[in-house]
C-alpha positions, 0 to 999 in steps of 0.5 A, a space after each residue: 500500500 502506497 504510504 502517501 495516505 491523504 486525509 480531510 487535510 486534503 479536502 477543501 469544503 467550498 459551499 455545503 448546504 442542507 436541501 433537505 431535513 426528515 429522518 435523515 439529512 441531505 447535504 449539497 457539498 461543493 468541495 475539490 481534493 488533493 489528486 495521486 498525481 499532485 496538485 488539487 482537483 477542479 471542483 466537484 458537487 456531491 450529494 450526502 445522506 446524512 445519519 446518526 451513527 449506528 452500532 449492531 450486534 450479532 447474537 450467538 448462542 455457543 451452547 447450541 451453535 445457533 444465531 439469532 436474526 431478525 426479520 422485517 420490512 426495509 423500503 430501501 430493499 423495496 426494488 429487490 427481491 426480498 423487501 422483508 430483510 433477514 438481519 442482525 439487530 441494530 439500531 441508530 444511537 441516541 444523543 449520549 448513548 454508546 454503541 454498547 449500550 445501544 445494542 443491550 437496548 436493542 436486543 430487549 427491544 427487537 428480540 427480547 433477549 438479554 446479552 450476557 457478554 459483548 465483544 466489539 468486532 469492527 466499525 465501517 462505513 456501509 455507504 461511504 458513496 452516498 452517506 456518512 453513517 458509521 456502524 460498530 458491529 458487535 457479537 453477543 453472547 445469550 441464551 436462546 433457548 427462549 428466544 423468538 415471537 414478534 418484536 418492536 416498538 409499536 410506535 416506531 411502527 417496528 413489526 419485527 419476526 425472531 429467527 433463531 437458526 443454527 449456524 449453518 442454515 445461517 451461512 446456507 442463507 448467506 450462501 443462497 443470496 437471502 441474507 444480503 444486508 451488509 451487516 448481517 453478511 459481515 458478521 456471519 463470515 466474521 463469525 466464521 472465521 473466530 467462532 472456535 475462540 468464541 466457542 472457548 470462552 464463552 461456553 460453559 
């Protein structure tokens, strides 16, 4: 990897303005940035979502190998093949809140489980094209033996199914092309790769 990394140093904002405030903003940026091969770039427009920051976690139960995933209705998969999204649950953070503490929330109020430990996996960028949201994804440790029913807050509008499913029927999903959400996709093949040192510390 080249060692000349540039940062927001780099970026010169010339005129942003807001067109648009709802749910999320929508941001019109005029900037220029420094090129690989020297020099600034001519100025450019962009248009950029902006969101509050999120945070998800990955549910595992190591005592029975199995996963818990949500199910609910997306209107950005609208045009796709499966508007009701098999996911991971998350959620987007309130004013104070850590991605930790967010998650604990969400997993009472999406599934109705308890976590019993967390573990910080990465954070990323899922739109970094067209959005400035950053999400911190996480694994969960709980039991769900208990688990699954509907879920949510009803005056969010929240209609949410519980899955609990083995691991492999989890991969068999992400193989076939139902599961195809970002966050749910990194964590099942981050699970992949560090299931058996999970497995060592938190099965009992």
């Amino acid at each position: 990897m080249n060692n000349n990394s540039y940062d927001q140093a780099d970026v010169e904002i010339v005129e942003r303005e807001t067109m648009y405030q709802g749910f999320c903003r929508i941001d019109r940026i005029r900037l220029r940035h420094r090129l690989f091969a020297g020099g600034m770039g001519p100025v450019i427009q962009r248009e950029i979502a902006v969101r509050r920051a999120a945070a998800a976690v990955l549910i595992y139960d190591p005592q029975h190998d199995e996963v818990l995933l949500i199910e609910q209705f997306r209107v950005g998969a609208l045009a796709t093949t499966h508007p009701w999204q098999i996911e991971i649950v998350a959620g987007l953070l309130e004013p104070g809140e850590s991605p930790a503490d967010l998650v604990r929330r969400e997993a009472q109020e999406e599934a109705g489980v308890r976590l019993l430990e967390l573990e910080r996996i990465m954070e990323y960028l899922p739109s970094s094209g067209g959005s400035d949201e950053i999400t911190t994804l996480f694994v969960g440790h709980a039991d769900l033996s208990q688990a699954g029913g509907i879920h949510g807050l009803a005056e969010e509008g929240e209609d949410i199914r519980v899955n609990v499913m083995s691991v492999n029927q989890a991969n068999a999903a992400l193989a076939g092309g139902r599961i195809n959400n970002a966050s749910c996709i990194l964590a099942l093949q981050w699970l992949a790769l560090n299931k058996p040192r999970l497995i060592a510390r938190w099965k009992t």
